[in-house]
C-alpha positions in Angstrom: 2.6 -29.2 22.6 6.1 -27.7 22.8 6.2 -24.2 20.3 8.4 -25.5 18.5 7.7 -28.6 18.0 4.4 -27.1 16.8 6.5 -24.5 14.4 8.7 -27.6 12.9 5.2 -29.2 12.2 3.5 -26.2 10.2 7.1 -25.0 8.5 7.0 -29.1 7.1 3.1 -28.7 6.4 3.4 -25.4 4.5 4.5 -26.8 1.3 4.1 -23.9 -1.2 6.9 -23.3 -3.2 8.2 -20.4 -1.8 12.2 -19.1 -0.4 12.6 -21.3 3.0 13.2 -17.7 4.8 9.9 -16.4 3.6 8.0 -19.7 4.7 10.0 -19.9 8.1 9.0 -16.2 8.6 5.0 -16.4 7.8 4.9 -19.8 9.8 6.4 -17.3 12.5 3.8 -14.6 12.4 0.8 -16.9 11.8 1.7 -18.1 15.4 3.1 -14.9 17.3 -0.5 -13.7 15.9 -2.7 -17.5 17.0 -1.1 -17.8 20.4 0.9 -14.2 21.5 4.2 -15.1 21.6 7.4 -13.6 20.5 9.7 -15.5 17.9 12.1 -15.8 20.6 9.8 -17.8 23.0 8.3 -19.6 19.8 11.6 -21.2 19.1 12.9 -21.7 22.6 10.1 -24.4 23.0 7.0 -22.6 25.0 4.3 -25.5 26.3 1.1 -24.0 24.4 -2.0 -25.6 24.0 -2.2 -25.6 20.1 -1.8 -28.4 18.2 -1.2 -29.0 13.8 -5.1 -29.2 13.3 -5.9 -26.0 15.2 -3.9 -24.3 11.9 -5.5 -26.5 9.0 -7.8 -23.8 7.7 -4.6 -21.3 7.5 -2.2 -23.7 6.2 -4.5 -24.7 3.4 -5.3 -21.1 2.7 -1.3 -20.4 2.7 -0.7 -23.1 0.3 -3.1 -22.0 -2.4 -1.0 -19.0 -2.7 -3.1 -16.7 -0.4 -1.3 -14.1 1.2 -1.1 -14.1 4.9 -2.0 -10.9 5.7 -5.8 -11.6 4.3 -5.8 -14.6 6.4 -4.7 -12.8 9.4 -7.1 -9.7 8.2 -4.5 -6.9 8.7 -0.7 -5.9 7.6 1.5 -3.5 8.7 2.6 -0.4 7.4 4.9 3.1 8.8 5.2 0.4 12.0 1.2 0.9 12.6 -1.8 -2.2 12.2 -4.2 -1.8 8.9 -7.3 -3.7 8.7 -6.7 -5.5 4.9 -9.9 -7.4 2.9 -9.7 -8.1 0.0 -10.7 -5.0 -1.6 -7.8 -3.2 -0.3 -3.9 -3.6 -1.8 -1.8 -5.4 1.0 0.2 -2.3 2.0 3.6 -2.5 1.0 7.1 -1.4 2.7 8.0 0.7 -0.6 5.3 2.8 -0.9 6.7 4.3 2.7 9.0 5.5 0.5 5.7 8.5 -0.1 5.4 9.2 3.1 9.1 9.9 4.2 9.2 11.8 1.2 6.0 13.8 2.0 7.2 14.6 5.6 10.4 15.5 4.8 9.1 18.3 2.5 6.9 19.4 4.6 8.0 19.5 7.8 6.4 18.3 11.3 5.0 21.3 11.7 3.1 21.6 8.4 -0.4 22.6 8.8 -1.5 22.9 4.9 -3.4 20.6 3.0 -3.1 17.2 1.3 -4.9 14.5 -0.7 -4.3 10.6 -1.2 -6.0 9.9 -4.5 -7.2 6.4 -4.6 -6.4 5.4 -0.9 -7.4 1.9 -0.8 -7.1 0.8 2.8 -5.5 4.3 3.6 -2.5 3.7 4.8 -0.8 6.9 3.0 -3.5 9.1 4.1 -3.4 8.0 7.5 -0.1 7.7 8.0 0.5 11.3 7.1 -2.4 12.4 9.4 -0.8 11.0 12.3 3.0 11.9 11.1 2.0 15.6 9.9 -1.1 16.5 13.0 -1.5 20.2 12.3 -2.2 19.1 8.2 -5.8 18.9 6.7 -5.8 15.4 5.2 -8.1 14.2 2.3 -8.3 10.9 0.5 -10.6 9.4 -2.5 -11.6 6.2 -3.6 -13.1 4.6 -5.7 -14.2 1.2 -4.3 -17.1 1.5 -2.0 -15.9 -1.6 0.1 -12.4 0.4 -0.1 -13.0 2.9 1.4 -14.9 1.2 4.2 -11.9 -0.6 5.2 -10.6 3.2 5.4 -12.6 4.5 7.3 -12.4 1.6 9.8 -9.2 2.2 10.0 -8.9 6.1 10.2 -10.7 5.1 13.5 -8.9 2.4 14.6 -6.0 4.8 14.7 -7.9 8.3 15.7 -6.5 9.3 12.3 -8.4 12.8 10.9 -9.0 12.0 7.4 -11.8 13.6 5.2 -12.3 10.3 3.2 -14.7 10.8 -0.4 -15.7 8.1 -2.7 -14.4 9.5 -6.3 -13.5 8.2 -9.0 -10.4 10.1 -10.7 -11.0 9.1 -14.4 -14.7 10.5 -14.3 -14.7 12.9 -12.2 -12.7 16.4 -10.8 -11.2 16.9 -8.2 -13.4 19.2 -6.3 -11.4 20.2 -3.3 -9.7 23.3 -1.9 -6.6 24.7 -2.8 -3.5 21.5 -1.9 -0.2 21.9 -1.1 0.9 18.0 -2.3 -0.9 15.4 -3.3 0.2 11.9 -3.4 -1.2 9.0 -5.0 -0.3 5.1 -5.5 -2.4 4.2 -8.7 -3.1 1.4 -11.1 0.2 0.9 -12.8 0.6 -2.7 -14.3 0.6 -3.2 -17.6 -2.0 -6.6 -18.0 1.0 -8.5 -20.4 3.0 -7.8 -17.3 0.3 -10.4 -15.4 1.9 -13.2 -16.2 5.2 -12.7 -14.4 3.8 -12.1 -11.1 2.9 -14.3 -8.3 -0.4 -16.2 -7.7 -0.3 -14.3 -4.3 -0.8 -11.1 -6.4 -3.0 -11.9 -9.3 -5.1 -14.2 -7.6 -6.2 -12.6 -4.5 -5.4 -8.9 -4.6 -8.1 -6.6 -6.5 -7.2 -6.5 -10.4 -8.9 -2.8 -10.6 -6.3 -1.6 -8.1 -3.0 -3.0 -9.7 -3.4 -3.5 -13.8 -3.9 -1.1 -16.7 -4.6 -1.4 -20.3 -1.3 -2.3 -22.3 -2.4 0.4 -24.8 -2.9 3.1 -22.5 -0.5 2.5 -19.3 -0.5 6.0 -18.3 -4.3 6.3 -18.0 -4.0 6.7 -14.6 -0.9 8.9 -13.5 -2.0 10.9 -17.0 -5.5 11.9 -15.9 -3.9 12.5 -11.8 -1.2 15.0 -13.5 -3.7 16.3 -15.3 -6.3 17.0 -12.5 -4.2 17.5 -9.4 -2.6 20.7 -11.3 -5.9 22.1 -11.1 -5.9 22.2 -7.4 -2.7 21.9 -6.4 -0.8 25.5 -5.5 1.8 27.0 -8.0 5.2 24.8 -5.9 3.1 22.2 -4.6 4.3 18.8 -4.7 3.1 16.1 -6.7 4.5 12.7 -6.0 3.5 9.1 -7.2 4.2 5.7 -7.0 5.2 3.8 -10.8 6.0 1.4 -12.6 9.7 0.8 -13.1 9.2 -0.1 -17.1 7.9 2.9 -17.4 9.2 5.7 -15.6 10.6 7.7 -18.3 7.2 7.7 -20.4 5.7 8.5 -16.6 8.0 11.7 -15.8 7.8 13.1 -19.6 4.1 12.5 -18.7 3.8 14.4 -15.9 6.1 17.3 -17.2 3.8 17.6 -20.1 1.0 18.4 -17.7 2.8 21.3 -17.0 5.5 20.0 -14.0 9.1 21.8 -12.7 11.5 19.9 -11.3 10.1 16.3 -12.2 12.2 14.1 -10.7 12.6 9.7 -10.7 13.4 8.0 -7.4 14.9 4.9 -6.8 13.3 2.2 -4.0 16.0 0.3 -2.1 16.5 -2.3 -4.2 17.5 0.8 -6.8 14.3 0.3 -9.3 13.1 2.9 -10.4 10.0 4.0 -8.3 8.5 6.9 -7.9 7.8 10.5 -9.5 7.8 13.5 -8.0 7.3 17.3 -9.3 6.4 20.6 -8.6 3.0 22.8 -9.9 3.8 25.7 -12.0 1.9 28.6 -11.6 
């Protein structure tokens, strides 16, 4: 069968209600991934030995709202392959944003200290091991089966990350001294559930996306709170949030005893992230 004959017959068979662009463009991964070729050669008509049926299991996964990077078992992130389950967050193109950010304070040539709190499949972490090589780099999680698909990847990618299960609203943060410590945390309200995609609610683990509408800073209260015990007077703080609630989240953090807390923007110019600096 011609590519794209094939690709005409799974875009037509993908019938999830979803932006044409976005079908068109996981119809084009699911088969650069099954069969190795480019886009280009995909839709330029390629003879490959693949036909509709070969892609049933996929297609039906697809169309009950499951997103393709769990199918394929990996995503992408900082240009580098993650192993994904799902235990793990999909990693996501914003939360780059924390790494440019982290590098850029830092410097290449930074040889200090840093810790990912909740790491999930440790993309962050990672990352910044293999962006910042001189740094020492830790990372907690919570999930046992999370922090498997961590580690798995730490190695995949000869990353050096000191990887402990911990769970932040328990327990301190027993570590040496940091210079920054970054975190992406639970930070969905549960009444915000309802507006969000199936390919969200339904596949991606709850305990890493939703808190309590009654206490919706639990999280990034408790990190302030515990990573100005270790971090060093100037060290840099800096978190992922939710856009509803990023004044509430900066006034949060500045009670904890913050300078210089700052809200950025992502690309699309929501508000984003939090960032701050430890007083002494």
């Amino acid at each position: 069968m011609h590519s794209r004959e094939l690709y005409d017959q799974l875009l037509q068979a993908f019938t999830r209600t979803l932006p044409e662009e976005e079908k068109r463009a996981a119809i084009r991964w699911l088969l650069e991934e099954r069969t190795g070729l480019k886009a280009a050669d995909l839709l330029t008509g390629k003879e490959i030995p693949l036909l509709p049926r070969h892609f049933e299991q996929e297609l039906k996964r697809l169309n009950a709202g499951e997103p393709l990077q769990y199918i394929l078992g990996h995503g992408y992130f900082y240009g580098r392959r993650f192993r994904v389950s799902s235990a793990v967050l999909i990693p996501r193109p914003e939360t780059e944003w924390i790494v440019e950010k982290v590098v850029h304070h830092a410097g290449k040539e930074f040889s200090g200290s840093l810790l990912d709190v909740g790491t999930g499949s440790g993309c962050i972490a990672i990352t910044l091991a293999l962006e910042l090589p001189h740094a020492n780099v830790f990372a907690t999680e919570v999930d046992a089966h999370a922090l498997s698909v961590a580690r798995d990847n730490a190695r995949q990618l000869h990353a050096a990350v000191n990887f402990q299960q911990h769970d932040i609203l328990t327990e301190e943060l027993s570590f040496p001294a940091m210079d920054i410590v970054v975190s992406n945390p639970p930070y969905i309200r549960e009444a915000e559930r309802v507006t969000m995609d199936i390919q969200v609610t339904g596949f991606e683990p709850h305990r890493a996306l939703f808190v309590p509408d009654d206490n919706s800073m639990i999280f990034h209260r408790v990190l302030a709170q515990k990573a100005k015990l270790i971090l060093k007077p100037g060290g840099l703080l800096c978190m992922e949030i939710n856009e509803a609630l990023s004044r509430m989240t900066a006034d949060t953090v500045r009670d904890a005893g913050y300078s210089d807390v700052t809200i950025h923007q992502d690309l699309d110019g929501k508000d984003r992230y939090v960032t701050a600096l430890a007083t002494a």
